[in-house]
C-alpha positions as CSV (number, residue, x, y, z in Angstrom):
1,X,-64.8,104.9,-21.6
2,X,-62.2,107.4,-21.3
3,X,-58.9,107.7,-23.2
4,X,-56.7,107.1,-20.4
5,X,-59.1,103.8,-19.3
6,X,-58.9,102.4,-22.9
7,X,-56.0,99.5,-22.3
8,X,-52.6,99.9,-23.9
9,X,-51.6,98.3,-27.2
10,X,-49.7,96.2,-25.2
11,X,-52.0,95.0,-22.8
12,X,-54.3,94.8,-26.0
13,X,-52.1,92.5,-27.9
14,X,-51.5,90.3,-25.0
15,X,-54.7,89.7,-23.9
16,X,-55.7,88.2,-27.3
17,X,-52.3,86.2,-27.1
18,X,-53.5,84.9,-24.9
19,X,-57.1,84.0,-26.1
20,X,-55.0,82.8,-28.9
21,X,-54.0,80.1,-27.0
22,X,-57.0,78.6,-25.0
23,X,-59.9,79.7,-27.9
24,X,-60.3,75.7,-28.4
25,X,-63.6,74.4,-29.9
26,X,-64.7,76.7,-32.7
27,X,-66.0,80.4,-33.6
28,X,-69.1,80.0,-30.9
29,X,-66.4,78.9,-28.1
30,X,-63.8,82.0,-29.1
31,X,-66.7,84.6,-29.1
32,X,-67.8,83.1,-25.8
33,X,-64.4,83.6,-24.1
34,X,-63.9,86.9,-25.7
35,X,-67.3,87.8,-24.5
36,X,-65.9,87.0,-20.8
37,X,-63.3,88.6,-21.1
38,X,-63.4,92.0,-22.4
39,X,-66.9,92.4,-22.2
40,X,-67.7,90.7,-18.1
41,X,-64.4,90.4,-17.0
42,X,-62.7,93.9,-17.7
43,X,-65.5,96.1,-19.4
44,X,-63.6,97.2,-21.9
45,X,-66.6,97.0,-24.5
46,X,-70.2,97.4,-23.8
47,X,-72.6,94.0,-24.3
48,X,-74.9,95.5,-26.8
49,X,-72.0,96.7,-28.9
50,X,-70.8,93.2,-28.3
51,X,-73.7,92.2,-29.6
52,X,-73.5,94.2,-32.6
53,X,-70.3,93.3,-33.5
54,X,-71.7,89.6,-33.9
55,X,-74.6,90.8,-36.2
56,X,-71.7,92.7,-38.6
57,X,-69.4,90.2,-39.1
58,X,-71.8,87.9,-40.6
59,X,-72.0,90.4,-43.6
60,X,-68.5,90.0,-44.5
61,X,-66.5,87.5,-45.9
62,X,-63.7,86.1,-43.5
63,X,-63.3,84.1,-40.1
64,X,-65.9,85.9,-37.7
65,X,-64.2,85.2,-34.2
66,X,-61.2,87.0,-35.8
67,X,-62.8,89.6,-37.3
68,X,-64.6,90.1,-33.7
69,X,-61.0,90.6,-31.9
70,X,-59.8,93.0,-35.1
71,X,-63.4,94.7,-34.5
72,X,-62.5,95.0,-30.6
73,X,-59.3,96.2,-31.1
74,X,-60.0,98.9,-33.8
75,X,-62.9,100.2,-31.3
76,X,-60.6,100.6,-28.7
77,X,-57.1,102.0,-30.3
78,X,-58.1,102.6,-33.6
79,X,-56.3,101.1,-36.8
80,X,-53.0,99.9,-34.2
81,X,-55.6,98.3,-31.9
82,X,-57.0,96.4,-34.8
83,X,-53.8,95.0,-36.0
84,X,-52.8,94.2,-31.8
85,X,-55.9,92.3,-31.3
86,X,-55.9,90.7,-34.6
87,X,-52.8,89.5,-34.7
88,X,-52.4,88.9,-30.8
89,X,-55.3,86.0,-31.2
90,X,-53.8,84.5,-34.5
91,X,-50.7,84.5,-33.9
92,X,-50.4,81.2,-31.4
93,X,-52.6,78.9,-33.8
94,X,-49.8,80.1,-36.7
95,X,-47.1,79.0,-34.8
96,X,-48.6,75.8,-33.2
97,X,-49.8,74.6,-36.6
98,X,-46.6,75.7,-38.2
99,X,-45.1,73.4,-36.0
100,X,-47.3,70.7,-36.5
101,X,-46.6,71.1,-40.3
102,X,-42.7,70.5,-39.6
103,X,-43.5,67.6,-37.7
104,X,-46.0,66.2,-40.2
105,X,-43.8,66.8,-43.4
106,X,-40.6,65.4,-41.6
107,X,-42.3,62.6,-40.0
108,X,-45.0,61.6,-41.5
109,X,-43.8,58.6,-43.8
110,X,-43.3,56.9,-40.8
111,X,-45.4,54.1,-40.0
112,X,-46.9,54.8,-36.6
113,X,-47.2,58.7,-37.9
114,X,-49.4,57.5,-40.9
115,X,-51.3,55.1,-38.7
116,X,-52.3,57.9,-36.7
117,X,-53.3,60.4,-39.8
118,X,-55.2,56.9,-40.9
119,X,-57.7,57.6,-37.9
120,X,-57.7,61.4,-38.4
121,X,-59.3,61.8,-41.5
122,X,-62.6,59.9,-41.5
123,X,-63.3,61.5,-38.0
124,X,-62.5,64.8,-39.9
125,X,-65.0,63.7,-41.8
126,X,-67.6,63.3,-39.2
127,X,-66.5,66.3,-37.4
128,X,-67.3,68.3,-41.0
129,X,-70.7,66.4,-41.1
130,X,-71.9,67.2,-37.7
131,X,-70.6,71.3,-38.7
132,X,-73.3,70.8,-41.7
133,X,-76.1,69.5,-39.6
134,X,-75.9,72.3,-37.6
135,X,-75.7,75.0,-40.3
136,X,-78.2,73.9,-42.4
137,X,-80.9,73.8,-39.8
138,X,-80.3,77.9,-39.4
139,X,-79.0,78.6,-43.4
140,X,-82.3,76.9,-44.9
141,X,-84.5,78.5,-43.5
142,X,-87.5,78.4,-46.6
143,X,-88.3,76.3,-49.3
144,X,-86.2,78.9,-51.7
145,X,-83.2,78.2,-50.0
146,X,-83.8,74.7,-50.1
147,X,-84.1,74.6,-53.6
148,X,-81.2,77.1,-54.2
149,X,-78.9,74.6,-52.4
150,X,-80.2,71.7,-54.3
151,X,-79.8,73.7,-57.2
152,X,-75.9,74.1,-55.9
153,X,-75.2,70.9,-54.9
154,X,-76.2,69.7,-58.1
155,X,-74.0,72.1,-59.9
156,X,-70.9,71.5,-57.6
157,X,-71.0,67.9,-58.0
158,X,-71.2,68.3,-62.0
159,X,-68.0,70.6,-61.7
160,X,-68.8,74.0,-60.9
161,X,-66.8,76.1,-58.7
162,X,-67.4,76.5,-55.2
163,X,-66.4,80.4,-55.2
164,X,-68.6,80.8,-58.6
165,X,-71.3,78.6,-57.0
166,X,-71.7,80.4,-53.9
167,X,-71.3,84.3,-54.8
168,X,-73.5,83.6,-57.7
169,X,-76.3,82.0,-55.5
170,X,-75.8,85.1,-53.6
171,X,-76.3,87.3,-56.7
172,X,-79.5,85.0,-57.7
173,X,-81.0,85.6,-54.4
174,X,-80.7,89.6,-53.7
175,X,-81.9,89.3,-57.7
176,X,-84.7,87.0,-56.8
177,X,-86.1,88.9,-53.9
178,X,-85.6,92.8,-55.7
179,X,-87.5,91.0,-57.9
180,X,-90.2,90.1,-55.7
181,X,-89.8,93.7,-54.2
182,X,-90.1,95.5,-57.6
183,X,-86.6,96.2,-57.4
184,X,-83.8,96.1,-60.0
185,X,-81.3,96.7,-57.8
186,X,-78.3,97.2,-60.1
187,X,-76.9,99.2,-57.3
188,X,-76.8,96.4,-55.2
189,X,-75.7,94.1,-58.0
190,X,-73.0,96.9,-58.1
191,X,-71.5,97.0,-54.7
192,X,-70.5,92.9,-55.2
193,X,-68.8,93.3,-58.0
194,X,-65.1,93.6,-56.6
195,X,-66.1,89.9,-55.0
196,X,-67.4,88.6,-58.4
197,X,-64.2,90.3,-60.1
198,X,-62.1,87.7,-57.4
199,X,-63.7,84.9,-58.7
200,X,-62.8,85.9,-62.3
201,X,-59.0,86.5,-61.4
202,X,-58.8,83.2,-60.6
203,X,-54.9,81.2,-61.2
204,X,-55.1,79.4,-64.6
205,X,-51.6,77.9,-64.7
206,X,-51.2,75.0,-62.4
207,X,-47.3,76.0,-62.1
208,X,-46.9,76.0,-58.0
209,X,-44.9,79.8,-57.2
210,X,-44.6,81.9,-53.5
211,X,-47.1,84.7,-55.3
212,X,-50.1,82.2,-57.1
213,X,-50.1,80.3,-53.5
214,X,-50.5,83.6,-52.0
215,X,-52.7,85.3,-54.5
216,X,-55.0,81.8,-54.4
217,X,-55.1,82.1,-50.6
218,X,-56.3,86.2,-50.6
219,X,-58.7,85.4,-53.4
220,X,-60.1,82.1,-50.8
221,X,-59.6,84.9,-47.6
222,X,-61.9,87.4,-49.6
223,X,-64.6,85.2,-50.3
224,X,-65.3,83.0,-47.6
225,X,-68.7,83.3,-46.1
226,X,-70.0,81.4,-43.5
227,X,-67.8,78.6,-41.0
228,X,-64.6,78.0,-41.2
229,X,-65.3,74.7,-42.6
230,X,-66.4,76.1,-45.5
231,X,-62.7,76.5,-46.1
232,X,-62.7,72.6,-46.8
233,X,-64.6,73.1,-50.0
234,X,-62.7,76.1,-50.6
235,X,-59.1,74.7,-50.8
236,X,-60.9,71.6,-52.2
237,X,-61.8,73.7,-55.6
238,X,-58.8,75.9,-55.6
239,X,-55.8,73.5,-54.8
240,X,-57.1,70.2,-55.2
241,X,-59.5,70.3,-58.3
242,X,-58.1,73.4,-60.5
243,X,-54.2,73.6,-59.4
244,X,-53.6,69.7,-58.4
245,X,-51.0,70.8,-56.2
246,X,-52.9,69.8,-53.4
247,X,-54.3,65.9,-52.2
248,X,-57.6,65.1,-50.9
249,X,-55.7,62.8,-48.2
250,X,-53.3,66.6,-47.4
251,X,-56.7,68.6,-47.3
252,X,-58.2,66.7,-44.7
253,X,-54.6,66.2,-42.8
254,X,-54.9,70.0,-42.7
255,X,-58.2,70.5,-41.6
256,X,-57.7,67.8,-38.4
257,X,-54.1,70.1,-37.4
258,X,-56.1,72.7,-37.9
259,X,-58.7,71.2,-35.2
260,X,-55.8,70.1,-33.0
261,X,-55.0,73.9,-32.6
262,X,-56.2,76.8,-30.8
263,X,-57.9,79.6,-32.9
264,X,-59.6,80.0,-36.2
265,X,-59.5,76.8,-38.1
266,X,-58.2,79.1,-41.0
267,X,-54.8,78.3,-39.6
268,X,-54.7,75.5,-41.8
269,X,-53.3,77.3,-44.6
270,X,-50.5,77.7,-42.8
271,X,-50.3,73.9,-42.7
272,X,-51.1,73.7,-46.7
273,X,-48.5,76.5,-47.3
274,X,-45.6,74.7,-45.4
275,X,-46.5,71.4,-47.2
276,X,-46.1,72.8,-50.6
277,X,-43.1,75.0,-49.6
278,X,-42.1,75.2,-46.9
279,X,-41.8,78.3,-44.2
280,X,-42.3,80.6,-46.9
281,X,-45.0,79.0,-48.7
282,X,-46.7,78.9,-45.0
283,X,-46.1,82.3,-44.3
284,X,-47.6,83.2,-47.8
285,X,-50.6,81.2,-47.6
286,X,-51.1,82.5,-43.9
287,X,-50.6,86.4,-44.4
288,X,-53.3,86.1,-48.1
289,X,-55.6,83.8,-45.6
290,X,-56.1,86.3,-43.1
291,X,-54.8,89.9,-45.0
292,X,-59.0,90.5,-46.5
293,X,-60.3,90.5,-43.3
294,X,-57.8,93.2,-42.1
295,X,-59.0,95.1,-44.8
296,X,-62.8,94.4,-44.6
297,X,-62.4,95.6,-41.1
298,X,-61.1,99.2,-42.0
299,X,-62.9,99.3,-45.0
300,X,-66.5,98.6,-43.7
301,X,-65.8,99.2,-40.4
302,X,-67.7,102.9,-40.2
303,X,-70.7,101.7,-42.5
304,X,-71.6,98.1,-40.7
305,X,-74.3,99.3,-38.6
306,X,-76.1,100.1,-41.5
307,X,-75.6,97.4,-43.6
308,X,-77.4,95.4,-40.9
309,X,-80.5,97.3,-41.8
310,X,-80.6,96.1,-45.8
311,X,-82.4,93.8,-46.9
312,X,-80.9,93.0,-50.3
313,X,-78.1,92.3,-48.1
314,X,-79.9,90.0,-46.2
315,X,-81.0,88.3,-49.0
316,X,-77.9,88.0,-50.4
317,X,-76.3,86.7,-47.2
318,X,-79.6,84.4,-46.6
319,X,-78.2,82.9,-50.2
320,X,-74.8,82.7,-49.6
321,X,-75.0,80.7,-46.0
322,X,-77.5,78.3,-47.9
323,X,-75.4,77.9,-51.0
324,X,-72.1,77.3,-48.5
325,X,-73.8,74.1,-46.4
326,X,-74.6,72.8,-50.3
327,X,-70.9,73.3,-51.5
328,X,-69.9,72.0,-48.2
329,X,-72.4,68.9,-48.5
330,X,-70.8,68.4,-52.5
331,X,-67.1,67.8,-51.2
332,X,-67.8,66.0,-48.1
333,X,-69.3,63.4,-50.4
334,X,-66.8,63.8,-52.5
335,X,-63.9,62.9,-49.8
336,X,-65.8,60.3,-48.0
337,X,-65.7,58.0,-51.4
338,X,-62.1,58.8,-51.4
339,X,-61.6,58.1,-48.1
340,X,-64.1,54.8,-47.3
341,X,-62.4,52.6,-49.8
342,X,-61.1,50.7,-46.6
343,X,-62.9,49.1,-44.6
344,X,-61.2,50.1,-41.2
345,X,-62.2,53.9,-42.7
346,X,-65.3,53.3,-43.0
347,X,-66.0,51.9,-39.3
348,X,-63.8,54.8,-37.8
349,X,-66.3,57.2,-39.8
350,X,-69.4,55.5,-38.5
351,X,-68.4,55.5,-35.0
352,X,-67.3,58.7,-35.2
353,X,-70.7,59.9,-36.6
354,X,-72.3,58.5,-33.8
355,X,-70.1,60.0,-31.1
356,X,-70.7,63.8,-33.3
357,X,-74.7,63.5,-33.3
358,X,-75.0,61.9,-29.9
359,X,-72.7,64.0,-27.7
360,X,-73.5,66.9,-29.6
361,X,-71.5,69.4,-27.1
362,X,-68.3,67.1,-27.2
363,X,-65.5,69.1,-28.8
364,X,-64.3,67.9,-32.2
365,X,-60.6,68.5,-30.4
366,X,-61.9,64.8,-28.8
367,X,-63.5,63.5,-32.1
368,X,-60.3,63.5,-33.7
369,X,-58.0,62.6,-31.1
370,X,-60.2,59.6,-30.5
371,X,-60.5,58.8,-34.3
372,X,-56.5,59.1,-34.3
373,X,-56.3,56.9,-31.7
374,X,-58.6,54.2,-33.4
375,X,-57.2,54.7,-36.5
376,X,-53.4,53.6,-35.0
377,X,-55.2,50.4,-33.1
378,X,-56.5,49.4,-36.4
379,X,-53.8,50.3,-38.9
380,X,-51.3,48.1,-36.7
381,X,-53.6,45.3,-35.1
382,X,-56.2,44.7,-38.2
């Protein structure tokens, strides 16, 4: 493609603006529109680089369908294209879920409000469950990954960290299969060490301030492998377990706005960071969310292709992915004890299980919104 056919950073900006707001239904749905878009629909980028693009991502930490429009845009107009395309697509979910947060903070002691969120959090739940199901079936993929996750899960639910679970997992693995190799691979062991450095960083005063929610949120942004859900455990460890500033009950509150939204489901930092403080606490969680990625992507951007083609990287990311769906499995359990100490809880969760892993291509948008729904009949009838 030519210079002068390359779209402006205009045009760039608002055709992801508007991506931003119809991407509903998760990372596969976003890549599939942006796929129709810029790849069928104006053949602005080739399929096969397409295609590699969706290979890459998976290497990094971060929200893949975001990275994939930063990745498009930084092809196409260099480091200003990146930030057009990036911020084009996340901007609407900010705003939407920034609104929601106002809404939800101002009005949700309200009776009818609460009944609604009542609903909302065991078919989170659900919706969470069904995300698991379908991850684990491609993240285990051997009996070593099956016994790494136990191995995690086990560890999780005795009180180990979920960032220090799953980047050590990945460590264990690359260390297990250079090992196997007849490999030492310092080197490798090397090149993770500004992610195992995050870990160590972590806050230790549980004193709530603009910069700790923003450094906690870049730390979560710089280590988050695999879905988006993931995030759940992620926030779970940070803000509910080690700061306390942060409820189970909120956490799941966030995740459903976060659903209700177009975009990555990473938006609901914006809703935590609004809860705890406002507009500026939501514009700090939202900017250390998403700022890694921006970085990853200029970073790594001229060396992805070949990291593809290493496989100590594989292992490690073959170890990650397995060690994420354990973590994820550890405080799912965790919030559905929490959660299913009512009754009327519990049957919204078990109807809303069946309605996950029955309609399997049913968006969790309707999961939700139905488990909202039920959740008001039964909160003001039972």
């Amino acid at each position: 493609m030519k210079e002068s056919e390359k779209p402006s950073l205009s045009k760039l900006f608002l055709e992801f603006f508007k991506l931003g707001f119809i991407a509903f239904g998760g990372p596969a749905a976003h890549v599939a529109l942006m796929e129709r878009e810029i790849v069928y629909r104006r053949g602005w980028i080739s399929q096969q680089l397409f295609l590699d693009f969706m290979g890459s991502v998976n290497l990094i930490p971060g929200p893949n369908s975001t990275q994939m429009t930063m990745l498009a845009g930084y092809k196409l107009r260099g480091f200003r294209g990146m930030l057009a395309t990036g911020f084009g697509f996340i901007i609407p979910a900010v705003v939407l879920t920034g609104m929601l947060a106002w809404l939800y903070v101002s009005l949700g002691h309200l009776p009818s409000i609460e009944a609604f969120f009542f609903g909302l959090k065991p078919a989170v739940i659900a919706v969470i469950t069904g995300a698991i199901i379908q991850l684990g079936r491609k993240a285990i993929k051997n009996s070593w990954l099956a016994l790494l996750a136990a191995g995690v899960l086990a560890a999780t639910l005795l009180g180990l960290g979920e960032i220090a679970a799953i980047l050590g997992a990945g460590v264990l693995g690359m260390a297990v299969y250079g090992i196997h190799k007849g490999f030492r691979g310092s080197d490798n062991l090397k090149s993770l060490a500004p992610f195992l450095l995050l870990q160590a960083g972590g806050a230790a005063a549980s004193q709530l301030t603009t910069l700790k929610l923003f450094l906690v949120f870049v730390k979560i942004g710089a280590v988050l492998f695999g879905s988006g859900y993931v995030l759940v455990a992620y926030i779970d460890g940070e803000l509910v377990q080690k700061l306390e500033w942060l409820s189970h009950q909120q956490l799941l509150d966030a995740i459903a706005i976060g659903q209700f939204t177009p975009g990555p489901v990473l938006t609901a930092a914006t809703f935590v960071g609004y809860v705890l403080q406002g507009w500026t606490g939501a514009l700090a969680a939202t900017l250390g969310i998403f700022l890694p990625s921006f970085l990853f992507i200029v970073i790594l951007y001229p060396i992805i292709p070949r990291l593809r083609k290493s496989p100590y990287t594989e292992a490690f990311l073959d170890s990650v992915n397995a060690a994420a769906v354990a973590v994820m499995i550890s405080v799912t359990i965790l919030m559905t004890i929490d959660v299913t100490s009512d009754w009327r809880a519990a049957a919204i969760l078990v109807v809303a299980l069946v309605v996950v892993m029955t309609f399997k291509k049913i968006s969790s948008l309707w999961v939700i919104l139905g488990g909202a729904a039920l959740g008001f009949l039964l909160k003001t009838v039972a």
